[in-house]
VEXNU-945073 format. One record per atom (N, C-alpha, C): residue number from 1; residue in one letter; x, y, z. Coordinates in steps of 0.05 Angstrom, whole numbers. Layout:
<site senu="NUM" torke="A" x="X" y="Y" z="Z"/>
...
This chain:
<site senu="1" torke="X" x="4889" y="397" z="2228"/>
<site senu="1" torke="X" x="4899" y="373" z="2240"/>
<site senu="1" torke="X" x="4897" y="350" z="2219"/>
<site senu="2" torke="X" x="4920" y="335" z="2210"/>
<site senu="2" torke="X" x="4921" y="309" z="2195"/>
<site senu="2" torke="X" x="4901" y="290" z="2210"/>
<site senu="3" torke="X" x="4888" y="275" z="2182"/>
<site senu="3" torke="X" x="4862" y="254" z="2192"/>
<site senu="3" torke="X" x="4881" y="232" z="2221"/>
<site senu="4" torke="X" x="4909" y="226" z="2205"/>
<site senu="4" torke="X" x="4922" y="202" z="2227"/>
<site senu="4" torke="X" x="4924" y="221" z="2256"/>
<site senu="5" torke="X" x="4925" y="243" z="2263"/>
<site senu="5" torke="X" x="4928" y="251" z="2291"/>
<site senu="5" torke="X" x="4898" y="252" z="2295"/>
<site senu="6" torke="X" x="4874" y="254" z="2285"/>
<site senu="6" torke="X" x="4851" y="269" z="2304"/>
<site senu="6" torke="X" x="4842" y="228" z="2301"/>
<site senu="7" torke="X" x="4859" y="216" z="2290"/>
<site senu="7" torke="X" x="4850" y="186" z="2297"/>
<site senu="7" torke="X" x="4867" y="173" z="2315"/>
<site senu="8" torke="X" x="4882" y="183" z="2323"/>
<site senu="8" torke="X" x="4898" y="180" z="2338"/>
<site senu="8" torke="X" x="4890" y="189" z="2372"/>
<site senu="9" torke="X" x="4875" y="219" z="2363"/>
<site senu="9" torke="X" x="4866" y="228" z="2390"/>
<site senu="9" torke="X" x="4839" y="221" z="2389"/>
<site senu="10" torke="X" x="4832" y="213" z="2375"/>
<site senu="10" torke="X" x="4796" y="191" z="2395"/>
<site senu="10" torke="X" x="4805" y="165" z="2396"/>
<site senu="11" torke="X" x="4827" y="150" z="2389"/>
<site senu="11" torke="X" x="4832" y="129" z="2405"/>
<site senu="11" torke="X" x="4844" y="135" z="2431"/>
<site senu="12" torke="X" x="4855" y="162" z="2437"/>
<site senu="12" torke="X" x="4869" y="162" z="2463"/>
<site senu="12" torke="X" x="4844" y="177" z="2481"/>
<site senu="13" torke="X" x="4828" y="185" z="2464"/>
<site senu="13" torke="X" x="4798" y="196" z="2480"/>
<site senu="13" torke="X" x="4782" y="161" z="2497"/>
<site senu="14" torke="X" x="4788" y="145" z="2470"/>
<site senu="14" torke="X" x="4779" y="124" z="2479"/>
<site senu="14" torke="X" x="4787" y="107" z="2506"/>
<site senu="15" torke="X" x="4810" y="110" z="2511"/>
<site senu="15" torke="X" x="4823" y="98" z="2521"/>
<site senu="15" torke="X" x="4823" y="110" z="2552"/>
<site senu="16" torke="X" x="4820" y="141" z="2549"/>
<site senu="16" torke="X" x="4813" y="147" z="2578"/>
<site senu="16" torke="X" x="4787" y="154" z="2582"/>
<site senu="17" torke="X" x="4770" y="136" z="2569"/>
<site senu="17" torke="X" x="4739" y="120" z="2567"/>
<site senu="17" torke="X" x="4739" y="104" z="2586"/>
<site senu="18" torke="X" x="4760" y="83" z="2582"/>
<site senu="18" torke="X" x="4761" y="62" z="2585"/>
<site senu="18" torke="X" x="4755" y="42" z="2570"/>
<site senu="19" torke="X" x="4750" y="51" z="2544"/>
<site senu="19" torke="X" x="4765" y="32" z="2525"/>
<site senu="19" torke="X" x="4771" y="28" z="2497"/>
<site senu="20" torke="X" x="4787" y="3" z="2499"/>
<site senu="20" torke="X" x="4818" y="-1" z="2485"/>
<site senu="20" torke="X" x="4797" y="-12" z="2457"/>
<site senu="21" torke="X" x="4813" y="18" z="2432"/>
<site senu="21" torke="X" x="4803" y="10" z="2407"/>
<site senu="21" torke="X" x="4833" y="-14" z="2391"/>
<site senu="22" torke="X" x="4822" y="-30" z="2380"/>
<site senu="22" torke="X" x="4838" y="-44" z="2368"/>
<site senu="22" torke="X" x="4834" y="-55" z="2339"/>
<site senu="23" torke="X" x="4846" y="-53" z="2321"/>
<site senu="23" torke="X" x="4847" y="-65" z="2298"/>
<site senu="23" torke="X" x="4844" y="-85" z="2285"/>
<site senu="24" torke="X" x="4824" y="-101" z="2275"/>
<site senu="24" torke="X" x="4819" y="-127" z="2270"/>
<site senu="24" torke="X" x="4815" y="-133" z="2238"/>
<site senu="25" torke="X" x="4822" y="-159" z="2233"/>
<site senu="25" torke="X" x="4822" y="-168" z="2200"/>
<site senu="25" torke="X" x="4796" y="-187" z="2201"/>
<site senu="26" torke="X" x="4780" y="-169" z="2193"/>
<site senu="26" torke="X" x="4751" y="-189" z="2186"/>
<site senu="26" torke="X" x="4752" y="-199" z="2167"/>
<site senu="27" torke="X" x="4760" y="-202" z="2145"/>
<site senu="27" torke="X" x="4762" y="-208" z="2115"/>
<site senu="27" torke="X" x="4768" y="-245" z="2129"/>
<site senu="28" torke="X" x="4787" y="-250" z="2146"/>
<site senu="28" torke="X" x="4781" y="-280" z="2164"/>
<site senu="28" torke="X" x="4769" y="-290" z="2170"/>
<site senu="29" torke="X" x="4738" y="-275" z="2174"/>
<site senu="29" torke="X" x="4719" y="-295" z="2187"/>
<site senu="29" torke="X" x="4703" y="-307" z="2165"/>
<site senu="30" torke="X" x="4689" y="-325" z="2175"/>
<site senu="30" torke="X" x="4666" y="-338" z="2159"/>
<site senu="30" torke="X" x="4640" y="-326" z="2159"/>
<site senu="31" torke="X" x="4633" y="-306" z="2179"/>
<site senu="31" torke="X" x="4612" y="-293" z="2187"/>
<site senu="31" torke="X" x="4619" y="-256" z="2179"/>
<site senu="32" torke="X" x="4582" y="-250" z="2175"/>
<site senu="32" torke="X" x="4588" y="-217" z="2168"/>
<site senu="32" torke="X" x="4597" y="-200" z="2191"/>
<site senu="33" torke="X" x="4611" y="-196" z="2199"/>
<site senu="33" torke="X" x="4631" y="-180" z="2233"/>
<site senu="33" torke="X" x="4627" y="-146" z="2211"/>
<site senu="34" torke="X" x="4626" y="-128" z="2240"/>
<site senu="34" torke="X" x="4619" y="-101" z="2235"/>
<site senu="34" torke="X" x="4637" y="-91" z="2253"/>
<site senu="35" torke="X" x="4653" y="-65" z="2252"/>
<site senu="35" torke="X" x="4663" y="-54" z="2267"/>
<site senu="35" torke="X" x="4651" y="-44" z="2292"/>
<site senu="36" torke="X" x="4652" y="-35" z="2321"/>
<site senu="36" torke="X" x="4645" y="-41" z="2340"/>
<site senu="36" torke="X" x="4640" y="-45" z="2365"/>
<site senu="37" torke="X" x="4632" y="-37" z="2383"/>
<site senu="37" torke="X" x="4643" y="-41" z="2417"/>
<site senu="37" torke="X" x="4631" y="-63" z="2426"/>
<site senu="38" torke="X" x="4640" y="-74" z="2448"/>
<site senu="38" torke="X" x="4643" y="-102" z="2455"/>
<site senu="38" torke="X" x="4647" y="-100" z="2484"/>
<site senu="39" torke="X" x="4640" y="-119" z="2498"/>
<site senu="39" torke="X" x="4658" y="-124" z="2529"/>
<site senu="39" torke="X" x="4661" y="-152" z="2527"/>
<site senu="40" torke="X" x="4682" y="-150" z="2532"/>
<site senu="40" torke="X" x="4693" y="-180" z="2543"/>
<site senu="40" torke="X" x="4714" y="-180" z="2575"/>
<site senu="41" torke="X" x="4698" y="-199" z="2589"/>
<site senu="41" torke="X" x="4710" y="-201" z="2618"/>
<site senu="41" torke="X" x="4710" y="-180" z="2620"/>
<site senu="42" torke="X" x="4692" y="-159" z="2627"/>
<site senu="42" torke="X" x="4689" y="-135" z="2644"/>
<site senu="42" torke="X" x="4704" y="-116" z="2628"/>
<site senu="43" torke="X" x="4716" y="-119" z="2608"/>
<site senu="43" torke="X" x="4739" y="-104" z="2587"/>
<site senu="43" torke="X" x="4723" y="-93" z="2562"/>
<site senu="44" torke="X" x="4723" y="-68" z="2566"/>
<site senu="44" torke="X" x="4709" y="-49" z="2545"/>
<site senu="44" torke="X" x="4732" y="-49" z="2516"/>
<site senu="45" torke="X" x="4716" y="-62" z="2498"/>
<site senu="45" torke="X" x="4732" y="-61" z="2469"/>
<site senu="45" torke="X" x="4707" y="-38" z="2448"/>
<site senu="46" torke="X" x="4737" y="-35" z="2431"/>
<site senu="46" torke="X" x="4718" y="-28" z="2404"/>
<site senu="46" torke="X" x="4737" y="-34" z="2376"/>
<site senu="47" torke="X" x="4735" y="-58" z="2377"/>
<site senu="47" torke="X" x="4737" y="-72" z="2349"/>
<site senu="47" torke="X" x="4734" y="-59" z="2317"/>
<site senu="48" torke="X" x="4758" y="-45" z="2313"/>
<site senu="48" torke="X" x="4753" y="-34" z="2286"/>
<site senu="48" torke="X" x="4760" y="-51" z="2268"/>
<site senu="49" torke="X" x="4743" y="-52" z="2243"/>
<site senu="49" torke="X" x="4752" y="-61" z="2227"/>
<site senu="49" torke="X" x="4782" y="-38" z="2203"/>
<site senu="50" torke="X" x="4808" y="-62" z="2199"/>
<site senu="50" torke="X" x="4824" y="-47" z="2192"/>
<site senu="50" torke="X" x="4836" y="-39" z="2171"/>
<site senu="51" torke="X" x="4807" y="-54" z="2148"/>
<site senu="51" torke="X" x="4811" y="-50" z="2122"/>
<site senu="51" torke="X" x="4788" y="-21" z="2110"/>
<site senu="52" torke="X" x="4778" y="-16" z="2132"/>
<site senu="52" torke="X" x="4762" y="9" z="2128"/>
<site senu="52" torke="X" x="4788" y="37" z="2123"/>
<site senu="53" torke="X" x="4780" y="62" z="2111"/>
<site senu="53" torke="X" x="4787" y="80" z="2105"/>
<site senu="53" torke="X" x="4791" y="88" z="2128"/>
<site senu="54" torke="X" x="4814" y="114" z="2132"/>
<site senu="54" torke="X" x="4816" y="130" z="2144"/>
<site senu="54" torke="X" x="4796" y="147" z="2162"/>
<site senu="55" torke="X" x="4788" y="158" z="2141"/>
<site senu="55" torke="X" x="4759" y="171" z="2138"/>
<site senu="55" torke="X" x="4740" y="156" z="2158"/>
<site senu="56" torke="X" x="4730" y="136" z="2140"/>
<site senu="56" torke="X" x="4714" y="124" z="2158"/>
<site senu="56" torke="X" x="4712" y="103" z="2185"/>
<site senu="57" torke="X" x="4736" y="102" z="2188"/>
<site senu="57" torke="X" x="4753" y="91" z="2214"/>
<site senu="57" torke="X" x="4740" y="117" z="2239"/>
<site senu="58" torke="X" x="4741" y="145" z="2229"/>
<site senu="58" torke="X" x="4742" y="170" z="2239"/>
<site senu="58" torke="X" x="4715" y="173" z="2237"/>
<site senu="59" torke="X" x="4697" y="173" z="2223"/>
<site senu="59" torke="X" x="4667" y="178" z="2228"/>
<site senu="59" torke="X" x="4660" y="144" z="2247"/>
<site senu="60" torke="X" x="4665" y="130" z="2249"/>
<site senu="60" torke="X" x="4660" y="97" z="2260"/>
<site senu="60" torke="X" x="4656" y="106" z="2295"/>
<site senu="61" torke="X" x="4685" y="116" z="2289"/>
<site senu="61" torke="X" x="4697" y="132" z="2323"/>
<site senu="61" torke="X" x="4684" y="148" z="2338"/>
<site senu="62" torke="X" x="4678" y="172" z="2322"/>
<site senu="62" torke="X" x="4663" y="193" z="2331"/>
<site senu="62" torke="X" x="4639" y="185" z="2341"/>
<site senu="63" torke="X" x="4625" y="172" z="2316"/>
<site senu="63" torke="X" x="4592" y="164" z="2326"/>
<site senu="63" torke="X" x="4591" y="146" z="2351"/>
<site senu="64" torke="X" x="4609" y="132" z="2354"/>
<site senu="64" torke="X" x="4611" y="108" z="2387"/>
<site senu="64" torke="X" x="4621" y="143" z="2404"/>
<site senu="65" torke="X" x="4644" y="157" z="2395"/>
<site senu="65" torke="X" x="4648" y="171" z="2430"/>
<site senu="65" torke="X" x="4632" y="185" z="2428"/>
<site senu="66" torke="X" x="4602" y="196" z="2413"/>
<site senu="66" torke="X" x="4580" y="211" z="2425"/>
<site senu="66" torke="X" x="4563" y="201" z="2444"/>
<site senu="67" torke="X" x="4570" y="177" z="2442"/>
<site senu="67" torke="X" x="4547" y="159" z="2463"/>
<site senu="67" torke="X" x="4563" y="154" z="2491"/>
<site senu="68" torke="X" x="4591" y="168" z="2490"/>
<site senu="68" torke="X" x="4598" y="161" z="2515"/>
<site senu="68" torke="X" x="4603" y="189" z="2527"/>
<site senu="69" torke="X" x="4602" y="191" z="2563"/>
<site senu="69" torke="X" x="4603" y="213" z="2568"/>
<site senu="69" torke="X" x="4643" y="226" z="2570"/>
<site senu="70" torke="X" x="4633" y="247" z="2556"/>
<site senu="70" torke="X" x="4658" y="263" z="2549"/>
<site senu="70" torke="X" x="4667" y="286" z="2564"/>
<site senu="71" torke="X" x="4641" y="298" z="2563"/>
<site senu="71" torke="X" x="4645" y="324" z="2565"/>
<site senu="71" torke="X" x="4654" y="348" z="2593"/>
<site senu="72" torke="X" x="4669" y="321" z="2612"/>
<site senu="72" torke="X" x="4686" y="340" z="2633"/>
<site senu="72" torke="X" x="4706" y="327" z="2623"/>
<site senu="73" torke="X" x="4725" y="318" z="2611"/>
<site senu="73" torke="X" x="4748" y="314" z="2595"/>
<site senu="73" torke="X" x="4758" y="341" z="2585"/>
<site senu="74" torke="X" x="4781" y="344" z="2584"/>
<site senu="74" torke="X" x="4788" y="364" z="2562"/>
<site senu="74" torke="X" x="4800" y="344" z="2532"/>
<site senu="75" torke="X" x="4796" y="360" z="2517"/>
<site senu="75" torke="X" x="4793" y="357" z="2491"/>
<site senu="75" torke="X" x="4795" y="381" z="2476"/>
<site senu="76" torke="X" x="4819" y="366" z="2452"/>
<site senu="76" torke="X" x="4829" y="396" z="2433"/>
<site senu="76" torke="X" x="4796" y="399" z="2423"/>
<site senu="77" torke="X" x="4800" y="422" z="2411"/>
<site senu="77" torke="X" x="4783" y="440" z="2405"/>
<site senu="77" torke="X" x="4777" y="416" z="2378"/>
<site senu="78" torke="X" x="4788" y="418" z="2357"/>
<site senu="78" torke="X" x="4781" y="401" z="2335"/>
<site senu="78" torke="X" x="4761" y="372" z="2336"/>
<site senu="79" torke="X" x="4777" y="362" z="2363"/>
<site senu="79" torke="X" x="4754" y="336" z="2366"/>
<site senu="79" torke="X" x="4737" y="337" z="2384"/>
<site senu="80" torke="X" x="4728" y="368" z="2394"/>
<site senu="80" torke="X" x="4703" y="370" z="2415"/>
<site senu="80" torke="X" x="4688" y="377" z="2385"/>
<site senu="81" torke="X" x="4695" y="402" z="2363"/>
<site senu="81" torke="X" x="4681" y="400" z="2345"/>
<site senu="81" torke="X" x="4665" y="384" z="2330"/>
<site senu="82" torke="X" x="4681" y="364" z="2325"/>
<site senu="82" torke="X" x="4676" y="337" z="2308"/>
<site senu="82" torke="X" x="4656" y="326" z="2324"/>
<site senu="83" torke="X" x="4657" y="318" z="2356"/>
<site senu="83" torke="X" x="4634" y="301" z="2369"/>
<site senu="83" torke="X" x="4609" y="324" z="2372"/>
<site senu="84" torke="X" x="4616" y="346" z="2374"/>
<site senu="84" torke="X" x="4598" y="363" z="2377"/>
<site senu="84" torke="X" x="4568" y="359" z="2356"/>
<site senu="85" torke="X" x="4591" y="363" z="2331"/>
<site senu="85" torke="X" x="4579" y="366" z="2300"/>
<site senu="85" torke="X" x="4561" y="330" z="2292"/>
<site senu="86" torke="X" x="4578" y="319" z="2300"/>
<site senu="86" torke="X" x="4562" y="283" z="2294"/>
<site senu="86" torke="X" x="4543" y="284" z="2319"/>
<site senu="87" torke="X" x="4536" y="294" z="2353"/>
<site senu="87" torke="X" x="4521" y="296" z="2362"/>
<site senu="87" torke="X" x="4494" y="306" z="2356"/>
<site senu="88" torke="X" x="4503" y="327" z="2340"/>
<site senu="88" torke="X" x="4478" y="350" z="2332"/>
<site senu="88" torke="X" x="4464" y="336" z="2301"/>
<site senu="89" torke="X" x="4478" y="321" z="2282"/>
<site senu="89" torke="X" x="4467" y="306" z="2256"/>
<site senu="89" torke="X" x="4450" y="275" z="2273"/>
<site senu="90" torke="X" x="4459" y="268" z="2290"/>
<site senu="90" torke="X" x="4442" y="249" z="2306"/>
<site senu="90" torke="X" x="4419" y="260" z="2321"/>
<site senu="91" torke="X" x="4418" y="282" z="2335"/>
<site senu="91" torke="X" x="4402" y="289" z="2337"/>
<site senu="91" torke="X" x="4377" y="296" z="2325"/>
<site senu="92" torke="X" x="4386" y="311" z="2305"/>
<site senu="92" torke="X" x="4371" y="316" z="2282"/>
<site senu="92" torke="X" x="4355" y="292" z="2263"/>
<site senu="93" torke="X" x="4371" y="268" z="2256"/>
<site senu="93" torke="X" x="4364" y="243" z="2251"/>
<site senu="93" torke="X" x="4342" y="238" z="2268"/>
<site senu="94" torke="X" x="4339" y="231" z="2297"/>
<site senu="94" torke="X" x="4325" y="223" z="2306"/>
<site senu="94" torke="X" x="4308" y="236" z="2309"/>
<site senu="95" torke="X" x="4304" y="261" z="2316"/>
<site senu="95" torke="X" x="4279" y="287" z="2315"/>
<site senu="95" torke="X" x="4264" y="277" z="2287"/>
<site senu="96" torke="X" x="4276" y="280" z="2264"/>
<site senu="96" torke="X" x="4261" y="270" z="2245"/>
<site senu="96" torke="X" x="4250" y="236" z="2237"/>
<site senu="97" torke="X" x="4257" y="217" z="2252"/>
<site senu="97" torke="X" x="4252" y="199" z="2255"/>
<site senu="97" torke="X" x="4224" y="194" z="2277"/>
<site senu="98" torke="X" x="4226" y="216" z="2298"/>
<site senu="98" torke="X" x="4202" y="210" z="2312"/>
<site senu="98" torke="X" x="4183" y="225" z="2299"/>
<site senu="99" torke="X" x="4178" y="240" z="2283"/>
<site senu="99" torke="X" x="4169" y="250" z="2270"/>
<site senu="99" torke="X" x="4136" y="229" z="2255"/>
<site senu="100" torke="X" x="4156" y="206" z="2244"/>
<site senu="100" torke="X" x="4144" y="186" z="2228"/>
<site senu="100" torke="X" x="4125" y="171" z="2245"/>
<site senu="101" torke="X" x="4099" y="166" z="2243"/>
<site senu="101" torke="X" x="4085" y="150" z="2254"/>
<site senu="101" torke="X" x="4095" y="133" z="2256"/>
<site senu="102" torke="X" x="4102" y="119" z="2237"/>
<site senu="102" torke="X" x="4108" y="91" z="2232"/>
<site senu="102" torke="X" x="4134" y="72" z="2258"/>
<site senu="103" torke="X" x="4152" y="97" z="2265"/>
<site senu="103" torke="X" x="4171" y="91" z="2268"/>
<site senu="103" torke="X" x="4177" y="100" z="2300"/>
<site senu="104" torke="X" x="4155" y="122" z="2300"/>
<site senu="104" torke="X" x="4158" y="129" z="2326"/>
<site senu="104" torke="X" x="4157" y="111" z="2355"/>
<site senu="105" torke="X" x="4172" y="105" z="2368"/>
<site senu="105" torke="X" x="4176" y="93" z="2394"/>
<site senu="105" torke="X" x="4183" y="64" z="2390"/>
<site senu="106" torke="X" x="4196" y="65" z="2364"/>
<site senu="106" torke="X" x="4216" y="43" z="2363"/>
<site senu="106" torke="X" x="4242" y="35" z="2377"/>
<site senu="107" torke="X" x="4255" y="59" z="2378"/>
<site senu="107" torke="X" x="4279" y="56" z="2387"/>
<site senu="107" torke="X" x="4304" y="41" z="2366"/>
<site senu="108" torke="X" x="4295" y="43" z="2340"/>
<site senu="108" torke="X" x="4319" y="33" z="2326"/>
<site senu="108" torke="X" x="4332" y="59" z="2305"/>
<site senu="109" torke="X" x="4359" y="45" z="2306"/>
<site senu="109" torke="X" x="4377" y="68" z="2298"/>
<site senu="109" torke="X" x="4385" y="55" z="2267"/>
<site senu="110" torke="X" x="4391" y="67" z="2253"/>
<site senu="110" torke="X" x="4402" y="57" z="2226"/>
<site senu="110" torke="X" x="4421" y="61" z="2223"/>
């Protein structure tokens, strides 16, 4: 599958989330803005930034729809892989994160 369709289908994953990813020009603001989810007036956003890569427009995506519930949806095979695969490297992240004294029962993500 071309990167523009499997970004194509987690914005339409997104969307029957409930919510609407949209494209934004940060390079405008005066402040550091991060790509993103958001609610405004009860309205679930996720604010991409639209000068980011392909690529990473597509890992940005993935890592937000692992945190949302998916998994009675159907979904091509390619992008259950993909959330599957960024579920299981987060997992793993954090297993080794609690690991660390230091860090254990923080609750922050990097």
């Amino acid at each position: 599958m071309k990167p523009e369709e499997i970004y194509q289908n987690l914005k339409d994953l997104s969307d029957r989330l409930g919510v609407t990813v949209s494209d934004g020009n940060f390079r405008k603001t005066s402040i550091k803005v991060k790509s993103g989810h958001c609610v405004v007036k009860s309205k679930q956003y996720f604010i991409m930034d639209k000068h980011k890569s392909l690529h990473d427009k597509i890992d940005i995506l993935v890592s937000f729809l692992t945190t949302m519930d998916h998994e009675d949806l159907y979904l091509l095979p390619t992008i259950r892989e993909l959330l599957n695969r960024s579920s299981e490297r987060n997992h793993r992240r954090l297993s080794k994160r609690s690991e660390d004294p230091v860090v254990r029962g923080c609750g922050v993500l990097q």
